[in-house]
Structures are given as C-alpha cells and as structure tokens.
C-alpha positions as a printed NumPy array, in Angstrom:
array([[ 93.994,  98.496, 143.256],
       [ 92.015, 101.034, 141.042],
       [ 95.543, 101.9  , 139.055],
       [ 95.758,  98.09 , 138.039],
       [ 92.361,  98.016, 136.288],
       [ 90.926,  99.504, 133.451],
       [ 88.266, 101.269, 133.164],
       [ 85.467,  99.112, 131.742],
       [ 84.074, 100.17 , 127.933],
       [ 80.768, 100.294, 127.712],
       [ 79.037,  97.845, 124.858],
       [ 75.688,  97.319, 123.649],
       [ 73.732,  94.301, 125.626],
       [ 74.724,  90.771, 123.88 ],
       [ 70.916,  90.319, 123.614],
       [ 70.234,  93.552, 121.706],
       [ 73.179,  93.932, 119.855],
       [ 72.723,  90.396, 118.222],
       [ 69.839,  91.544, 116.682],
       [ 70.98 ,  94.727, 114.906],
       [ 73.784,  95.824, 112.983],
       [ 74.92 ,  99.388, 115.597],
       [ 78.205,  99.175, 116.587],
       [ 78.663,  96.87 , 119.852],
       [ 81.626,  99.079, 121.245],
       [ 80.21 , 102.254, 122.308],
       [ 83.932, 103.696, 123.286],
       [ 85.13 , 105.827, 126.337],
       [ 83.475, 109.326, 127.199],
       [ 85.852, 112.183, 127.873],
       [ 85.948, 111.345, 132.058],
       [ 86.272, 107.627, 131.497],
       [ 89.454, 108.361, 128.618],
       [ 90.915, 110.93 , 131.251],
       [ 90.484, 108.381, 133.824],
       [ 91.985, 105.528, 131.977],
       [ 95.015, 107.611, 130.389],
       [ 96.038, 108.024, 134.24 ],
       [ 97.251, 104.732, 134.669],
       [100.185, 105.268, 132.154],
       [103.256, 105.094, 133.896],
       [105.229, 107.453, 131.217],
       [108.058, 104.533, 130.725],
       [110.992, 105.946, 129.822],
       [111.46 , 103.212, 127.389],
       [108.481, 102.437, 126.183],
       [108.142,  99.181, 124.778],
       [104.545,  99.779, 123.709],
       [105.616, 101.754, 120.846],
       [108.327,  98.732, 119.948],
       [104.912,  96.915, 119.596],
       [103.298,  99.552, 117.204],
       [103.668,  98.389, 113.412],
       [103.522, 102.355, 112.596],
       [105.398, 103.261, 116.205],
       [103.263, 105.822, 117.21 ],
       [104.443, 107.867, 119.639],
       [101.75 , 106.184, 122.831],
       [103.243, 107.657, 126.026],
       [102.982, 111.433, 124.372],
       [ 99.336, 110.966, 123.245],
       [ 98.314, 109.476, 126.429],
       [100.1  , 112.234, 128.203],
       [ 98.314, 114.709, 126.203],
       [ 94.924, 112.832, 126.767],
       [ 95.419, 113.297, 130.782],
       [ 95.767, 116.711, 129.545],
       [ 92.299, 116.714, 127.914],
       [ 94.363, 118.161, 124.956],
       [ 92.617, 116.167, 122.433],
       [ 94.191, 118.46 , 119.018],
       [ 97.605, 117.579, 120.404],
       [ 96.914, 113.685, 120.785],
       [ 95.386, 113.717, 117.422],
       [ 98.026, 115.476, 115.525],
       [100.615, 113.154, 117.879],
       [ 98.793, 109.886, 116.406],
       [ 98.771, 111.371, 113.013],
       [102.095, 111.554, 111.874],
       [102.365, 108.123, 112.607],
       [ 99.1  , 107.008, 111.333],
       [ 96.523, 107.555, 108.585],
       [ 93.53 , 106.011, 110.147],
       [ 93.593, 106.325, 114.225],
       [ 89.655, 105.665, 114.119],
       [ 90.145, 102.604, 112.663],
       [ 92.776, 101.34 , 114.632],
       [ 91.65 , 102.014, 117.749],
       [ 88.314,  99.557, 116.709],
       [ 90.046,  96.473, 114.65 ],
       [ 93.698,  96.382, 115.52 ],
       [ 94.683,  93.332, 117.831],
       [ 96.128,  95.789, 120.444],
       [ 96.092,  92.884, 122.748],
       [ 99.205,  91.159, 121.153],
       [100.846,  94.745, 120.13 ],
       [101.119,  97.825, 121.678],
       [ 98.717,  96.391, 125.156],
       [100.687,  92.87 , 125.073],
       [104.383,  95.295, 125.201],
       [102.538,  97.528, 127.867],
       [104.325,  97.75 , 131.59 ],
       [101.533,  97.997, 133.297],
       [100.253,  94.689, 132.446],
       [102.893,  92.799, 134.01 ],
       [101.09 ,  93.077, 137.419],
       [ 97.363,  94.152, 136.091],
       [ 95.688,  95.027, 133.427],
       [ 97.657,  97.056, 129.992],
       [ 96.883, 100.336, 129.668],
       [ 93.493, 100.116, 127.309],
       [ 95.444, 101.895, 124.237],
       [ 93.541, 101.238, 121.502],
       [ 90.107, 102.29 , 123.201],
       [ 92.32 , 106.324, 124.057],
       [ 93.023, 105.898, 120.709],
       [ 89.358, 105.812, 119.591],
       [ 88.308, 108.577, 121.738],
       [ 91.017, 110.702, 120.544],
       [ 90.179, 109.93 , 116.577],
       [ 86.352, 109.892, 117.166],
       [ 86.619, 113.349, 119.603],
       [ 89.068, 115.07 , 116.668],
       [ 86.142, 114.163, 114.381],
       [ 83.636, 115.919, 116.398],
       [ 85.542, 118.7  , 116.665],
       [ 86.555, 119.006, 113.357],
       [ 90.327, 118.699, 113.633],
       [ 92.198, 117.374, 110.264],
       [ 96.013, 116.142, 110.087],
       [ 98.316, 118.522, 109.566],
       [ 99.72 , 118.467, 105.633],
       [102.894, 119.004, 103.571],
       [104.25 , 122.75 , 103.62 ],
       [106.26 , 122.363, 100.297],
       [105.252, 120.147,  97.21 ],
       [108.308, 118.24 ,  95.455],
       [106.274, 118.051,  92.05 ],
       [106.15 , 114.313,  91.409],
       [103.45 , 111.914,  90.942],
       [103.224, 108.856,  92.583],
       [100.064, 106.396,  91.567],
       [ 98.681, 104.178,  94.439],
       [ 96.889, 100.997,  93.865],
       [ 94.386,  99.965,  95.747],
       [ 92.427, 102.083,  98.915],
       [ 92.852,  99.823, 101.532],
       [ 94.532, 100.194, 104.836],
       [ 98.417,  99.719, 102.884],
       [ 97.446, 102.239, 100.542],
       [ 95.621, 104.447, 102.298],
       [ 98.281, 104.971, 104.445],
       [101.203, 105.356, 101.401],
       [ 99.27 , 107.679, 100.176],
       [ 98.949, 109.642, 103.095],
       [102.217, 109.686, 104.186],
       [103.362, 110.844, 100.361],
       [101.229, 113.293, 100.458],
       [102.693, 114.706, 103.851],
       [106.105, 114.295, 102.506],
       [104.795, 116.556,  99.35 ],
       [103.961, 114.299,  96.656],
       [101.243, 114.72 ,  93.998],
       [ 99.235, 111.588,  94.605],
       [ 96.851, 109.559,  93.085],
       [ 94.84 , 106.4  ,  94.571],
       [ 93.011, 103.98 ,  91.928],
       [ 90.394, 102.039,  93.299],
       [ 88.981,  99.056,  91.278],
       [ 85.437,  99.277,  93.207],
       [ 82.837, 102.106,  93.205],
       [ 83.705, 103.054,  96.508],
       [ 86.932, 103.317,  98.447],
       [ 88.143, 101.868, 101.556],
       [ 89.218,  98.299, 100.453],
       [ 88.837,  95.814, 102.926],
       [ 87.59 ,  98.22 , 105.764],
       [ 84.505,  98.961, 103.513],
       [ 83.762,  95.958, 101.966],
       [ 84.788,  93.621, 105.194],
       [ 84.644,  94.195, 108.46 ],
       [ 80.766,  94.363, 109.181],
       [ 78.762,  97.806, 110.166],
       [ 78.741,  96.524, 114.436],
       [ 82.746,  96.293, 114.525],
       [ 83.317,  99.469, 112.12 ],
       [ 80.601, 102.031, 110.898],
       [ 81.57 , 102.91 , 107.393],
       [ 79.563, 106.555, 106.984],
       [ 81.012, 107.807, 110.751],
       [ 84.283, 106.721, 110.65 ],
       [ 85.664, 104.978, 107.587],
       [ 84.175, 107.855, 104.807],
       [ 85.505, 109.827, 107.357],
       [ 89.04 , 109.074, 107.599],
       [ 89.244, 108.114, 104.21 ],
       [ 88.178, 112.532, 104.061],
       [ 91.131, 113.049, 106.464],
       [ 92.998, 111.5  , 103.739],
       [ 91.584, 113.758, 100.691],
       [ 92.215, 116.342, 102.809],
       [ 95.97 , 115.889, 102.933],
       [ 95.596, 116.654,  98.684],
       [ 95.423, 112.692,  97.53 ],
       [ 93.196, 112.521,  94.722],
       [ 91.277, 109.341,  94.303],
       [ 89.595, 107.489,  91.324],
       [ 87.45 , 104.385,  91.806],
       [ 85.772, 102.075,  88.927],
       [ 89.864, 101.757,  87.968],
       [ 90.779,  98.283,  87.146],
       [ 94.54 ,  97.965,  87.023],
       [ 95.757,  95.554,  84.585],
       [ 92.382,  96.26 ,  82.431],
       [ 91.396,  99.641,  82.85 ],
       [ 95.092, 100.759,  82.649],
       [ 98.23 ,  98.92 ,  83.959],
       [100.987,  99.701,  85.641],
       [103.094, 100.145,  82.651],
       [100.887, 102.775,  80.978],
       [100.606, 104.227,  84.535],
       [104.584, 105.597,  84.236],
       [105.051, 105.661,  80.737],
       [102.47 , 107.308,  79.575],
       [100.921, 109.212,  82.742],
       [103.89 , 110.358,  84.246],
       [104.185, 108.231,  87.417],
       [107.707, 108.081,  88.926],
       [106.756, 105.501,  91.469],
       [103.859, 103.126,  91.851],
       [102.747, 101.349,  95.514],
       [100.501,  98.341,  95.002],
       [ 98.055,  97.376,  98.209],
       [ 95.823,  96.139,  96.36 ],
       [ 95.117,  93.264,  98.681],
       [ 94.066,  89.773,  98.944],
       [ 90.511,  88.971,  97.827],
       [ 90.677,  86.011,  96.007],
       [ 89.121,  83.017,  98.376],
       [ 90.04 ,  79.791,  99.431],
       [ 87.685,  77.009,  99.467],
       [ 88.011,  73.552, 100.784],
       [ 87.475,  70.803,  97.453],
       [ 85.229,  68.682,  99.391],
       [ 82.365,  66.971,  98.072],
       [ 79.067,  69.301,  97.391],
       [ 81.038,  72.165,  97.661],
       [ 79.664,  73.473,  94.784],
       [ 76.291,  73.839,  96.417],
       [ 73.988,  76.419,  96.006],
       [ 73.909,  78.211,  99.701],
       [ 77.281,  78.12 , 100.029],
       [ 79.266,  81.108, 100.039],
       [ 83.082,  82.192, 100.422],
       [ 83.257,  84.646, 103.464],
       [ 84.468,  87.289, 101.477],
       [ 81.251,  87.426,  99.116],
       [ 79.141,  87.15 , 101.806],
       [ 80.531,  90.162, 103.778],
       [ 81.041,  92.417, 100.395],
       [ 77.379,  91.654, 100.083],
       [ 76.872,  92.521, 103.367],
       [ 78.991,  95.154, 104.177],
       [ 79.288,  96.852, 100.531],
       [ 76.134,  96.506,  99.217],
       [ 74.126,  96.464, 102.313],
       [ 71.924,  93.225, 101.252],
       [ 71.223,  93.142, 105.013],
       [ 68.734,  95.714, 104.684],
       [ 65.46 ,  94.725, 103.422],
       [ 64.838,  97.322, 100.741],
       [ 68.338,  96.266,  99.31 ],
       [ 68.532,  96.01 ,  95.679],
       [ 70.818,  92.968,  96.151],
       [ 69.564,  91.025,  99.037],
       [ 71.645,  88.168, 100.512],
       [ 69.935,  84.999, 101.695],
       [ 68.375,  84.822, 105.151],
       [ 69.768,  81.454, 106.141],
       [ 68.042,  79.521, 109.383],
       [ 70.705,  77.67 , 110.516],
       [ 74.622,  78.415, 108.853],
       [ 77.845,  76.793, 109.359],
       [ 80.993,  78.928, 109.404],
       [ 84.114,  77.341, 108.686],
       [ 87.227,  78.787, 110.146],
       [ 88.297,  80.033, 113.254],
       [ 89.979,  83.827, 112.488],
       [ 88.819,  87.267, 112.861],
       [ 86.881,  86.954, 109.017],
       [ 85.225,  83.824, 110.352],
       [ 83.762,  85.691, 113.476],
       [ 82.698,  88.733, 111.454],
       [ 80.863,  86.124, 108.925],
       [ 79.118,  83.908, 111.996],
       [ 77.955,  87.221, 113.996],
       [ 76.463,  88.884, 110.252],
       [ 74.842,  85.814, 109.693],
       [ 73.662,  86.032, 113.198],
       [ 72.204,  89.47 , 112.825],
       [ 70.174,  87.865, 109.92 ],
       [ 68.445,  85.74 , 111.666],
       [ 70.693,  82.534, 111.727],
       [ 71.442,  79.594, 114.211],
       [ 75.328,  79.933, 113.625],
       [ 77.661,  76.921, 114.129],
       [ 81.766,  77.884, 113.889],
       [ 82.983,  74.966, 112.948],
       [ 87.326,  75.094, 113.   ],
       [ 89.784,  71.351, 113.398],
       [ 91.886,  73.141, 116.217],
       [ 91.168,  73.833, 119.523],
       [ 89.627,  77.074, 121.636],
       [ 93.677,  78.158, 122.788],
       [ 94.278,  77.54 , 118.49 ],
       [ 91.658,  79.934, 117.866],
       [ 93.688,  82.584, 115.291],
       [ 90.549,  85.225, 115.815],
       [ 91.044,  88.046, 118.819],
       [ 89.517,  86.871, 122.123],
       [ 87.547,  89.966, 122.258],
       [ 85.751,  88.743, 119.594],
       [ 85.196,  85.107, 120.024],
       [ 84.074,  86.742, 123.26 ],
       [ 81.398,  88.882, 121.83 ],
       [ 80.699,  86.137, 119.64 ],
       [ 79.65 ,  83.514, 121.966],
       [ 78.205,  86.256, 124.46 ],
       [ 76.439,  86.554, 121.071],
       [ 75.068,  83.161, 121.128],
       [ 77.183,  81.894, 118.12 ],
       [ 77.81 ,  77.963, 119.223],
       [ 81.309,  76.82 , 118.339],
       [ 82.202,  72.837, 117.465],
       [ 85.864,  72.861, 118.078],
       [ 88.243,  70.205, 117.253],
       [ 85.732,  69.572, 113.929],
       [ 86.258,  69.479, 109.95 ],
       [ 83.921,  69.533, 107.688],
       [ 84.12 ,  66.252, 105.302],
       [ 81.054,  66.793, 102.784],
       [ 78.219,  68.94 , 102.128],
       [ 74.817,  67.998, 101.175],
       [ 72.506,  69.3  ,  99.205],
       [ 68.527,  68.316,  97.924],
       [ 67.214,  67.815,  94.379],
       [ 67.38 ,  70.986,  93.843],
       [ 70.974,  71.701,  94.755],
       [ 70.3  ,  73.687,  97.881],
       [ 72.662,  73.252, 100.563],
       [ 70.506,  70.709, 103.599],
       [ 73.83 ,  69.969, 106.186],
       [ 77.507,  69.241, 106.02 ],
       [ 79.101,  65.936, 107.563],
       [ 81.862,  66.625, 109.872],
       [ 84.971,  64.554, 111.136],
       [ 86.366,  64.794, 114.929],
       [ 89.893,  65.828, 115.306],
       [ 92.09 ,  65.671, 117.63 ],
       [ 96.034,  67.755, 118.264],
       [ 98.206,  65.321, 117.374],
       [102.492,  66.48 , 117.108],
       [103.705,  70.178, 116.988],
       [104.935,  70.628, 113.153],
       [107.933,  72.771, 112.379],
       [106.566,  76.049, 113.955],
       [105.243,  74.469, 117.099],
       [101.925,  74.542, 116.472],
       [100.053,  70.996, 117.06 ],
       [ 98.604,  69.354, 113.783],
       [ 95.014,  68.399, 113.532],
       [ 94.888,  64.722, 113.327],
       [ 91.721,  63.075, 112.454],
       [ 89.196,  60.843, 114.796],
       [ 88.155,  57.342, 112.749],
       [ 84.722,  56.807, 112.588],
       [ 83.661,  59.807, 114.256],
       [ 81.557,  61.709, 111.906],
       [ 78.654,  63.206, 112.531],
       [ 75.95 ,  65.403, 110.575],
       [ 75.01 ,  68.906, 111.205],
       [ 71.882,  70.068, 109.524],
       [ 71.609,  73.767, 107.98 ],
       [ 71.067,  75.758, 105.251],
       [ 73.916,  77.909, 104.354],
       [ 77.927,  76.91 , 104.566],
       [ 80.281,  80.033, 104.764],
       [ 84.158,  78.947, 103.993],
       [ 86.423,  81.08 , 106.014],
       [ 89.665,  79.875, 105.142],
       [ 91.554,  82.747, 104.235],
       [ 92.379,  84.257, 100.415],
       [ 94.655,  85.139,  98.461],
       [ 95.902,  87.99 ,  96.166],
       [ 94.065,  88.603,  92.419],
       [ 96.847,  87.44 ,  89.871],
       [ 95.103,  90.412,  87.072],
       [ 97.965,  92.726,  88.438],
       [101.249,  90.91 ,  88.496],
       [100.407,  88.912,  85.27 ],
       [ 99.785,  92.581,  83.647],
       [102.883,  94.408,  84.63 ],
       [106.174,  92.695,  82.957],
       [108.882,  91.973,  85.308],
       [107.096,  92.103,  88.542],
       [108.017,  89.118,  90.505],
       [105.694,  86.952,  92.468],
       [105.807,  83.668,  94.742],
       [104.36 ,  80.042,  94.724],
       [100.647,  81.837,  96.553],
       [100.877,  84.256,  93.879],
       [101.918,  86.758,  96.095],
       [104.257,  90.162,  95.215],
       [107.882,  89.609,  96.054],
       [108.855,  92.63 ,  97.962],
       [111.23 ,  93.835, 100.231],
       [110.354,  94.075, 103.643],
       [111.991,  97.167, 104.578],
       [110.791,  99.597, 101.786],
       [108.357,  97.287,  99.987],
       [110.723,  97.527,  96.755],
       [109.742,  95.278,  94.17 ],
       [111.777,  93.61 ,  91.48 ],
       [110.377,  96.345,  88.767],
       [112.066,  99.487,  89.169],
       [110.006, 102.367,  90.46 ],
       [107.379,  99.961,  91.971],
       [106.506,  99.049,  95.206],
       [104.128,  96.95 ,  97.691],
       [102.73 ,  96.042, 101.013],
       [100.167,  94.83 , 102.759],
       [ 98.202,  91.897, 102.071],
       [ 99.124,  91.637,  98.45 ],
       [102.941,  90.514,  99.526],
       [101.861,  88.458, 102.456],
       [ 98.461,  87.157, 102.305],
       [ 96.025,  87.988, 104.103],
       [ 96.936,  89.628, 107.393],
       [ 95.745,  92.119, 109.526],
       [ 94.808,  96.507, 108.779],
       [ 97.685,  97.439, 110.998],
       [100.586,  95.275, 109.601],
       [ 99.308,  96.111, 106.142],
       [ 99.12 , 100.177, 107.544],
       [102.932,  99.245, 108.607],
       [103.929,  98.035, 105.494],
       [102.093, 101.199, 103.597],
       [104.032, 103.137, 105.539],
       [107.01 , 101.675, 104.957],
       [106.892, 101.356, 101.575],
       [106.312, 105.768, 101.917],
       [109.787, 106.131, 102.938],
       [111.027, 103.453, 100.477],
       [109.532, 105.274,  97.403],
       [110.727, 109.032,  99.009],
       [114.056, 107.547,  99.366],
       [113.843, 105.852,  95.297],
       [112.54 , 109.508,  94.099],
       [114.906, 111.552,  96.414],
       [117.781, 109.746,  94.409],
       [116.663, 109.576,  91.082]])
C-alpha cells in the first residue's frame, strides 16, 4: 500500500511551535522528495496541470525530481512560475493541482506542492537562478504593486524582453507575502527576499516608497516616462469591519494591521521599535486563511485565542491544513457564533464581545446555507483584544487618480479576465485588485495572464 500514501512532512511539535515564530513546515529532504515523486503515475493527460492557475508543467518536474535533477525541475517550474518557493508553502494545492491528481482517486494525491518546495528551496541552496530573455524588445512597461500578480507580470515581461519597472508604495517589496502571511507559514529573509532576487535577477528594476496616484500616477507614468503599458496588482488592503456596537474600541484591530505590524514591522519582537499589544485572551473573527494566520500570531504572543465565525466547521473558507495546525495549536474555535457587541471599560479598552448563536438555515443562490440567527441565545466572552477578519477590499487612491479606468460597485478594477485589459488603453490588471481578495496563486495566474495580454497589446501597436 506504500504507493497510495505519502510520505509524511515533517513539522515542528504543536507544543513548541506555538510558542515561537520558526516555520512549522520543515519540508521534504532529498530521499523523502525522491521517495514521494515515485508515486507519480506520469498521466498522459494530466489533469493536475488543468488544476494549476499558471499550468506548470507537474508530471515533467516530478519526473525530473525522481531523477534527482533538481536544475531541470527548477528551470521546468520556472517558466511557468515566478515564485515556486512560495507556492509550494501557501497555495491551497489541496483543491488545485492535488484535488485534479489521479492518484488520489484511490489514496492519497501526489504531495505536489511539498516537491515543489524542495525543488525551489534546493535551487536556492545551490544557487540556481531562472533562466532570462536572450533578446530585449526595447519597451518599458511600469508594474504596480510587488505582490504575487505583479511579481509575476513582471517576471514574465522581463523573460519575454521587456524593460521593466515595479513601483512599490511600501519600503519594502513583496506585497502581501511580506506584510501578511506570518514568519511560521513563510520566512520572509530565506525565501520571500529571495525570490523576490530571482526576480531582479531576470533585469526588473524595482522602486519602493512609490505611491501611485500621489507620488506619480498612472497618467504621468506613460506620458511623461515613457511607459507603453502599465499592469496594476496593487491589491486589496483596505479592511472590512463589522458596524457593531463598541467597535470603535481601543484593542481592536483589523487583521490586516495587526499582521503588517506583525509581519512587516516585526512588533513581535521585543526590542521592536513598534511593538504590538500582548493581548491575554483575543477573539478572532472570521473563519479564512487571514483569520488563522491572525489567531495563531496572536497565539505566539502569548494569547488565549477564540475563532469566532456564524458558519459551521465543513463552511470553514480557511485550508484544513491550517485549521489543523491551528487547533493542534490550541486555538479554540466557537462555530456557528457572531459577534453582536463589544465592550469596553472607562477607559475605552476592549473587556469582551457578546455573541449570538446561529444556526444554517436555506442554501441561497450559490448553494451555500445562510446563517440564521438563534433568539435569545447570547452569550459573553471575556478578552482583551478583538481582531476582525472579514476580508478587504482594494484602495480607491488608484482608480480615482487615473481618468477613464473603470471600476465596480466593491470598488474593484474592471478587467478582462483573459488578458487583464482594462477599459484605459495600454493598462492592465489582476489579482486581488479586480477580484477582491483571493488567494497568491490565482492572483500569480492572473499576473501572468495579464503578461501575455500586454505582449500581445505592444506586439501590435
């Protein structure tokens, strides 16, 4: 039965882990990736790239990896994709590439994302860097934004032989991998400076402390710069709160400032210039991927964590790998719960929150069951900090600088899905900017093909 189960990825102990910020995966060693790669079947048609936003080519990196030709799987990965170390950590290969995979039909999928890792991390060790353009077509092409969607424009571009240029509005690059997903899920110096150097490497040039739509917008960008084409990813970081009584509060925080403090500014660490609060007992709000990273940083600071989310455990939107580290973790989770009011003492410091009891009532339009609400069932739970993890949307600063740059009801970028053409000539976008926020690799597919869409615009022009 060995060929139907994976080999097991070694992790830090729940008990240790939960009190430090190292990464919890610890990733496959060169036997255990060997071992693992073994159990792809090859498939003639295989339906695990159909499950790959940026349809990298699986079967031929595997087949290199049982090879032990780790240059070959690398360069494989990366003509598809401009951050394989990042991938193989955050992506939700479970309902992608692993959920298409053949072999788990009668066992377990091959574990794709963790060969991916090895490959990316290995490469790194090594020294290996993706292979660049040959020729240079002599146009510019400005990206906004340095997240995964851009990040990955730009490096396609620059493989295609474009002069590019990122503009990053913070001091350091790397969008929401930097300033986002915490330190235990994604190291920033070992892998995301790193990749983000893969990138440089490829002849992207990069300036941060850029504010488009103050420091310079789009406009200015290709009439007076010389831009033929512009890509906006410049994300969604604008967060959603609830409008519930005391949510004005002082100890309560949107989960995007508390991770950027976190994350970004390292106000985890002691000797921080910016420290974050140390709260003793915190209530999350939400039940998605940001909500977990939120309720297992808080953790790491010292926190009782409560998750509080109105759906149920199978409604959970967050991968089960981590709601499983989370709650090997410790993290307790009050399902089928929404938050009503917070309270807060004379001073205005958050002192608990007053939650509701739901229950599933009707599937809406979609098919997913609406949260229905229990009379009289409201209870109290005491703590000290309130984190609201209910998603965010895109900065308006951009599309109500740049004139005829169409956007939705959520403030979102009207673009097409195929190239990520905008209505404004000459300007495209992807990635969480056009459809909220989503996940790295659907904004890494958009980036990507937004690449073609603007090589395709200039090829014509």
């Amino acid at each position: 039965m060995d060929g139907f189960v994976r080999v097991p990825v070694r992790e830090q102990d729940p008990k240790v882990r939960a009190t430090n910020f190292g990464e919890v995966c610890l990733g496959y060693n060169k036997e255990e990736a060997m071992k693992e790669a073994a159990r792809c079947l090859n498939c003639k048609n295989p339906k695990c790239v159909q499950g790959c936003p940026v349809s990298i080519d699986i079967p031929a990196f595997i087949q290199q990896v049982k090879e032990d030709n780790v240059e070959g799987a690398y360069q494989t990965i990366s003509l598809s994709s401009a951050l394989p170390a990042v991938c193989g950590r955050v992506c939700p290969q479970e309902s992608q590439c692993e959920g298409q995979c053949v072999r788990g039909i009668k066992g377990d999928a091959v574990s794709i994302g963790k060969l991916e890792r090895y490959v990316a991390d290995t490469a790194r060790e090594m020294g290996i860097k993706p292979a660049g353009a040959k020729e240079k077509k002599g146009k510019k092409v400005a990206i906004i934004g340095s997240g995964p969607s851009g990040l990955t424009c730009a490096g396609d571009l620059a493989k295609m032989g474009y002069e590019v240029t990122i503009f990053e509005a913070l001091h350091e690059a790397g969008g929401v991998l930097v300033y986002g997903i915490p330190e235990f899920r994604l190291p920033k110096d070992d892998v995301v400076k790193k990749e983000i150097e893969n990138v440089k490497s490829l002849g992207v040039k990069l300036e941060t402390d850029v504010v488009i739509g103050k420091s310079v917008t789009i406009d200015e960008l290709m009439e007076k710069e010389g831009f033929e084409a512009v890509f906006i990813g410049s994300g969604a970081g604008l967060p959603r709160f609830m409008n519930i009584p005391g949510e004005q509060a002082m100890g309560v925080f949107s989960a995007n400032e508390f991770l950027t403090r976190s994350n970004l500014m390292k106000a985890f660490d002691e000797n921080s210039r910016t420290p974050i609060m140390r709260p003793k007992k915190c209530v999350v709000v939400g039940g998605g991927n940001v909500a977990m990273d939120a309720a297992r940083t808080a953790l790491r600071l010292g926190a009782e964590v409560h998750v509080v989310y109105r759906r149920g455990e199978e409604e959970l939107p967050a991968r089960k790998e981590e709601v499983g580290h989370a709650k090997e973790e410790g993290i307790i989770f009050d399902l089928l719960t929404n938050p009503v009011e917070i309270h807060a003492d004379e001073n205005g410091w958050v002192t608990g929150i007053t939650c509701i009891r739901m229950e599933l009532g009707e599937p809406d339009e979609s098919g997913r069951r609406s949260p229905v609400e229990v009379p009289g069932s409201e209870f109290d739970i005491e703590c000290d900090a309130v984190i609201m993890s209910l998603g965010t949307s895109p900065n308006p600063l951009i599309s109500s600088t740049t004139d005829g740059l169409e956007v939705n009801r959520r403030k979102c970028i009207v673009a097409e899905e195929a190239n990520g053409q905008t209505s404004k000539k000459g300007v495209f976008a992807g990635g969480d900017a056009v459809t909220g926020a989503a996940t790295v690799i659907l904004a890494m597919g958009a980036g990507k093909a937004a690449a073609k869409g603007i090589d395709e615009y200039l090829s014509n022009k």
